[in-house]
C-alpha positions in Angstrom: 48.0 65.7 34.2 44.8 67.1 35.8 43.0 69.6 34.7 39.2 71.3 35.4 36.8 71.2 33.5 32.7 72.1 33.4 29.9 70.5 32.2 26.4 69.5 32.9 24.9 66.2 34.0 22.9 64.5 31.8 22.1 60.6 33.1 23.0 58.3 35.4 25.3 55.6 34.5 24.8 51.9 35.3 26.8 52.1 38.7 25.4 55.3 40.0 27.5 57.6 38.5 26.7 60.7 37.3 27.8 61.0 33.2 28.1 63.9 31.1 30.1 65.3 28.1 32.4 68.7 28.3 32.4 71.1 25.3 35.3 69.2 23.4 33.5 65.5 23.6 35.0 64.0 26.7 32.7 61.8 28.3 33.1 62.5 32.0 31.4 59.8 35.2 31.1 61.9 38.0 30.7 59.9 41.6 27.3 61.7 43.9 26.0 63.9 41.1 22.6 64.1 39.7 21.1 64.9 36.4 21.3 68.6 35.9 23.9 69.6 38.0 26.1 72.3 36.5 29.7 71.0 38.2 33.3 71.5 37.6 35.4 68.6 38.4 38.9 67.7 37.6 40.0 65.0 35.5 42.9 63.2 34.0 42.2 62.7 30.2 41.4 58.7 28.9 41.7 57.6 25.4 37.6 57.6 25.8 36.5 59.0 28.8 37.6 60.3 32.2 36.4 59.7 35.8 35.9 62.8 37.7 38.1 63.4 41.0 37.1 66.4 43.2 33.2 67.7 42.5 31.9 70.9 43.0 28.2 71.3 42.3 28.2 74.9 40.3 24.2 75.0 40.4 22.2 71.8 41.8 19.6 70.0 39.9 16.4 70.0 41.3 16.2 66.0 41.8 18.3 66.4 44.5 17.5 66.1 47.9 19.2 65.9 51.4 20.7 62.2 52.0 18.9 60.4 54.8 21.4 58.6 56.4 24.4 60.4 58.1 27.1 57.7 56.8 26.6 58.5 52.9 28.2 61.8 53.3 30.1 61.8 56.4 31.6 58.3 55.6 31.4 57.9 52.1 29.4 55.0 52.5 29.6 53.1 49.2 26.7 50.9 50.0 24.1 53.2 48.3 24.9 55.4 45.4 21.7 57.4 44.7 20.4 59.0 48.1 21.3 62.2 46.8 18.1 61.4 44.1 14.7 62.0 44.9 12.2 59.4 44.7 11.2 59.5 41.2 14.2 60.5 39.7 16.0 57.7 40.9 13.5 55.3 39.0 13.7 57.4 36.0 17.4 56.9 36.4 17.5 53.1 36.3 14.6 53.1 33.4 17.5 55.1 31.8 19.8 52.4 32.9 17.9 49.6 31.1 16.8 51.5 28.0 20.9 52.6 27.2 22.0 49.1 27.8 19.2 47.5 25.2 20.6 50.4 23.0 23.9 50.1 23.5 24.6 46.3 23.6 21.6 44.6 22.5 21.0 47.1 19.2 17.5 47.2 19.9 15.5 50.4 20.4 13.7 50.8 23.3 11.7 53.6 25.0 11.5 53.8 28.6 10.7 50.9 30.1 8.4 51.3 33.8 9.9 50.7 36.4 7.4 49.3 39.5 8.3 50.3 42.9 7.5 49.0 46.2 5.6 51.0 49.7 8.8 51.6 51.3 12.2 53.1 50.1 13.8 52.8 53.9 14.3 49.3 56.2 13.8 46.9 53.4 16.8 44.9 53.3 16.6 42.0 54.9 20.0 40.6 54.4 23.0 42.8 54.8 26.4 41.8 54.0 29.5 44.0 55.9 33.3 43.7 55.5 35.2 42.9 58.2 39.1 44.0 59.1 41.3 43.5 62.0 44.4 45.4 62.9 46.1 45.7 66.1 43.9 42.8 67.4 40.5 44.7 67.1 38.2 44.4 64.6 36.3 46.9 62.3 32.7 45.7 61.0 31.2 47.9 58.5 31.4 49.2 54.7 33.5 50.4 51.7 34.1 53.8 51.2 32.4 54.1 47.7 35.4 57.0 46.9 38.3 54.6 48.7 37.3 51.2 48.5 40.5 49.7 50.3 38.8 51.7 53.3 36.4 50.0 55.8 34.3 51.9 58.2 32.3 51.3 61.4 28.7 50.8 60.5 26.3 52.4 63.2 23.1 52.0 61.2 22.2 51.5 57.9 18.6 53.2 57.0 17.6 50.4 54.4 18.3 47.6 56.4 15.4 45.7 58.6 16.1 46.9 62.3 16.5 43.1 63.0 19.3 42.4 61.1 20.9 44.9 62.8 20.2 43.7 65.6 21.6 40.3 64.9 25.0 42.4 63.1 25.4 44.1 67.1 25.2 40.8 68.6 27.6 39.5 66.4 29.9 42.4 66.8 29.9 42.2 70.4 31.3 38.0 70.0 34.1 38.8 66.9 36.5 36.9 69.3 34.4 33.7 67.9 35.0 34.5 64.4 37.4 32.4 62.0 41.0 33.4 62.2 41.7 36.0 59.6 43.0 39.0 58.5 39.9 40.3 56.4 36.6 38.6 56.4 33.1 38.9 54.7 29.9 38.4 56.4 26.2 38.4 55.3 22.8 38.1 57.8 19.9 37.6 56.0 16.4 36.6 58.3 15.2 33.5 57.4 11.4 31.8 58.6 12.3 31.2 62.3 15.4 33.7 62.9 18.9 34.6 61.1 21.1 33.2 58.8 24.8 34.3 58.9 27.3 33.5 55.9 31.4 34.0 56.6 33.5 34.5 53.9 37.7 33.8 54.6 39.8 32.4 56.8 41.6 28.9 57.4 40.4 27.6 60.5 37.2 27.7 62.3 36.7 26.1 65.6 34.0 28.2 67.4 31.2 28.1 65.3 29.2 26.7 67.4 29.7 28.9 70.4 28.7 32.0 68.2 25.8 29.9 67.4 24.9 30.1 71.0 26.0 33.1 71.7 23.9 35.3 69.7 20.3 33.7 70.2 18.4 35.0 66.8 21.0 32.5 64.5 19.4 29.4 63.9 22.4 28.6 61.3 25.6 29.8 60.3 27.2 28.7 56.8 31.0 29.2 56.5 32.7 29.2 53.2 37.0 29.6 53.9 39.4 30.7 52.0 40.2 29.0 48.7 36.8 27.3 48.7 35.8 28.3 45.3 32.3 29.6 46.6 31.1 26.3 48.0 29.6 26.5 51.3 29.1 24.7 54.3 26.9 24.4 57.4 28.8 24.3 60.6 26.6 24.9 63.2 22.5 25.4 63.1 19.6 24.9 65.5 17.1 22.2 64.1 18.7 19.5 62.1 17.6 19.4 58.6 15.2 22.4 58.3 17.3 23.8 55.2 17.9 27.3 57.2 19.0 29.9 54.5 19.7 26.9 51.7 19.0 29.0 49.0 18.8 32.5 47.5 16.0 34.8 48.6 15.8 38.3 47.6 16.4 41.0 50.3 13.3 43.1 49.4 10.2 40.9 50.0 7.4 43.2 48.8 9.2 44.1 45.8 10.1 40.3 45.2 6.4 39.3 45.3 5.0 42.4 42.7 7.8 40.7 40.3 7.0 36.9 41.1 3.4 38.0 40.6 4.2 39.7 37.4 6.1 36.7 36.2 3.4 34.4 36.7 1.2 36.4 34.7 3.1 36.1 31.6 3.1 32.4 32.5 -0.4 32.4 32.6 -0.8 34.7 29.4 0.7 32.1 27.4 -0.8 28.7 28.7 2.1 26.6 28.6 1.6 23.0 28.9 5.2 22.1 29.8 7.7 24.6 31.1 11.7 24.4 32.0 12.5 26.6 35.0 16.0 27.1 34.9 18.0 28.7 38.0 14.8 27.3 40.1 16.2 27.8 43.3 13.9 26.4 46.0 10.7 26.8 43.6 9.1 29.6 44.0 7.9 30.0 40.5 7.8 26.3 39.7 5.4 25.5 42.3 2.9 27.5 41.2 3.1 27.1 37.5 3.0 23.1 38.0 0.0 23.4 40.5 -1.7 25.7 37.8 -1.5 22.5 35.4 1.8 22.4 33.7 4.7 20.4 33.4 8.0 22.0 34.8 11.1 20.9 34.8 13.2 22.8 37.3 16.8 23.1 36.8 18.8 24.0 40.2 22.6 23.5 40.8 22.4 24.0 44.2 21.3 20.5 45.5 19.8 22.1 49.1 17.2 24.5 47.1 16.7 21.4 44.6 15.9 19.1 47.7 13.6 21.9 48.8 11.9 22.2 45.0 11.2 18.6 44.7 9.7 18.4 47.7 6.9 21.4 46.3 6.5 19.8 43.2 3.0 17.7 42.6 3.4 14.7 40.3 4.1 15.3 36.7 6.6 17.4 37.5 10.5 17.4 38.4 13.3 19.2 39.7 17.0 18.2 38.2 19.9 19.5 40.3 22.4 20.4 37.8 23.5 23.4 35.8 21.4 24.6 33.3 24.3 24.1 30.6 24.0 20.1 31.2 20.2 19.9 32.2 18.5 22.3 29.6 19.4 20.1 26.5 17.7 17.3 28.2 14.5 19.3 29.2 13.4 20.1 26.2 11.1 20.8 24.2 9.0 23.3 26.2 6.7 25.9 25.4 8.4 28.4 28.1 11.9 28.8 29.6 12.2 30.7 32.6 15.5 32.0 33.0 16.7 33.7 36.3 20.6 33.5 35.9 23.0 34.9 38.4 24.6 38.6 38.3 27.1 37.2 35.6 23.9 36.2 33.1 23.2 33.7 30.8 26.3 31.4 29.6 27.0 31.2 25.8 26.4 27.7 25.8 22.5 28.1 27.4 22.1 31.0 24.6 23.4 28.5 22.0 21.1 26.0 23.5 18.0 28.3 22.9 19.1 29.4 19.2 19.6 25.7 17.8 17.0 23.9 19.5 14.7 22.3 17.5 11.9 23.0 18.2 12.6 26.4 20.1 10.9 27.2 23.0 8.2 29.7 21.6 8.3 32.4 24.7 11.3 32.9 27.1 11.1 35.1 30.4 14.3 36.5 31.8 14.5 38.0 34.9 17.6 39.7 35.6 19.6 41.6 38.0 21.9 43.5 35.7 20.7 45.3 32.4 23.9 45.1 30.9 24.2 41.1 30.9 20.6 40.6 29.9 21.2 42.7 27.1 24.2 41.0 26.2 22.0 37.5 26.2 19.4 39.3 24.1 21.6 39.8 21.6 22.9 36.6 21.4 18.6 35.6 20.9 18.2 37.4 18.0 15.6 34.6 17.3 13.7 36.1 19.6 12.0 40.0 19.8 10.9 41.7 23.0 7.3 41.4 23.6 7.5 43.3 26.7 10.6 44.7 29.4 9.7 46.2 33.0 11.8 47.3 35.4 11.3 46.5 39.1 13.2 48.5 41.5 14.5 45.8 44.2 16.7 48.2 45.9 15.9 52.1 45.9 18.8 54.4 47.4 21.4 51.9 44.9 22.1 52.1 41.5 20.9 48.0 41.4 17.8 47.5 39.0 16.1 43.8 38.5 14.6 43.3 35.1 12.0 41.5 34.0 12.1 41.0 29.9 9.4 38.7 27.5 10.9 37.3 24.5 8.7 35.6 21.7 10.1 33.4 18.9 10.1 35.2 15.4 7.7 33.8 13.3 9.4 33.3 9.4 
């Protein structure tokens, strides 16, 4: 049964959520608030907490500011969750983020960690991944509704998306007759060196890849990866044989990315390692430089395009090894450093067991991570290992999304 209740937000949730707690202890998440907002919401009672339905701001907080873009009100747009935040307080938001989950999950005390920040908090995106539905033999390309996400709207702009994307997303809107036959469908453009990449998700059957290829002149590949695939994708149509066009992950924020690469490379450097393991290497951005700096890297990479792409980087002494980190890592050492860059989902029990038996253990590991809550899972599972040093670097302003970048040296007995 739902009733109303008051409260005031206190902190933003991992998510983008708004969280606070009503007179009697109910913990509340409430979608589009911001800390200090006075609101009255309704809510059906959990065993724990409650998710807020309707919102009505009583008195505003005075973070907030007037959303940019015309779709995160008018549509709902569920693509950014913090628009309503100025600036700074979205920042202090996702230090908040970081420094509850090392609390929380980790039990480790932490104070506030920085959080770095880029030139631009607009048109930074350069890859932008819509959802695609058709009904009634038309298509609609756009976003989730972050309050109904079974709901897909027309996307006219998107303020923290490069214009060119765009401009590659309108070309391919215009030629949806070339798509793979489906139902629902999931698409990503991301620019690449010499043009645009485009990635499909669904559908059985595919036979006019090509023609979109040539139909919308900034592609230079298009990667297709159908139903029941299990994530493995394949190249069916690119311009240029061989030039590895979007083989590997890049982040969407380039200045950002460099201030953090940067950053990591310092720590490298700090320690003077004289052989390293870069695990979840991707094409070798890191490993390059560390090996050309004098060590010896190994660099772990399951994707055997990005590993094709690392080896060729590396200078003698050094290797790349495309395989999981699970199989490779046991092999690779000892080392003085581990890098570890792990997808959204983190590290695996079996890498964290890996770490903890070793002998010798590596005596410094750097994780970078794009969810606070997973690396301070992984952390936990290190209690070998203290926390020399944690910085936040926000990748993605307007979203609730935070990469991490976390120094761990060995305990010494």
């Amino acid at each position: 049964m739902s009733e109303s209740v008051e409260f005031d937000i206190h902190a933003i949730a991992a998510g983008g959520d708004g969280v606070g707690r009503t007179d009697d202890g109910l913990v509340v998440f409430a979608a589009r608030t911001a800390p200090g907002d006075h609101v009255r919401v309704s809510v059906e009672r959990g065993k724990r907490f409650a998710r807020a339905g309707r919102v009505a701001v009583l008195r505003p907080s005075s973070d907030r500011v007037t959303p940019v873009c015309p779709h995160y009100e008018g549509d709902g747009c569920g693509g950014c969750q913090l628009q309503h935040l100025s600036d700074n307080a979205q920042r202090l938001a996702k230090a908040g983020i970081i420094r509850d989950a090392f609390q929380r999950i980790a039990k480790r005390p932490m104070d506030l960690p920085p959080v770095v920040h880029g030139p631009s908090a607009w048109r930074y995106r350069t890859k932008l991944t819509l959802a695609l539905r058709r009904a009634a033999g038309a298509w609609t390309v756009g976003l989730h509704r972050y309050d109904r996400a079974d709901e897909v709207f027309p996307l006219d702009d998107c303020f923290i998306t490069d214009r060119r994307v765009l401009d590659v997303w309108r070309a391919v809107r215009e030629r949806t007759d070339l798509l793979p036959d489906a139902e629902a469908l999931r698409a990503s453009v991301r620019l690449v060196g010499d043009g645009a990449a485009l990635v499909v998700e669904g559908g059985h059957a595919w036979t006019r890849a090509r023609d979109l290829l040539e139909a919308v002149r900034a592609l230079v590949a298009i990667w297709w990866i159908p139903d029941g695939a299990r994530s493995r994708r394949r190249l069916v149509a690119e311009r240029g044989a061989g030039q590895e066009h979007g083989a590997s992950f890049a982040q969407v924020n380039a200045e950002v990315a460099e201030l953090m690469r940067s950053h990591v490379l310092s720590l490298v450097r700090a320690h003077a390692p004289r052989r390293v393991v870069d695990a979840y290497a991707g094409a070798g951005d890191t490993a390059e430089p560390i090996a050309r700096a004098g060590a010896a890297v190994v660099a772990i990479e399951w994707d055997r395009s990005a590993s094709r792409v690392c080896a060729a980087r590396l200078p003698s002494g050094s290797r790349a090894v495309a395989d999981t980190v699970e199989r490779a890592l046991p092999g690779a050492l000892p080392a003085d450093l581990v890098l570890l860059n792990p997808p959204r989902g983190g590290l695996s029990v079996e890498v964290t067991r890996v770490l903890e038996t070793s002998s010798p253990r590596p005596p410094a590991l750097i994780y970078v991570s794009c969810d606070p809550a997973t690396l301070a899972r992984d952390v936990a599972r290190l209690p070998s290992y203290r926390v020399a040093s944690l910085i936040g670097f926000d990748m993605f302003p307007q979203t609730a999304h935070i990469e991490t970048v976390c120094a761990l040296q060995l305990e010494t007995p």
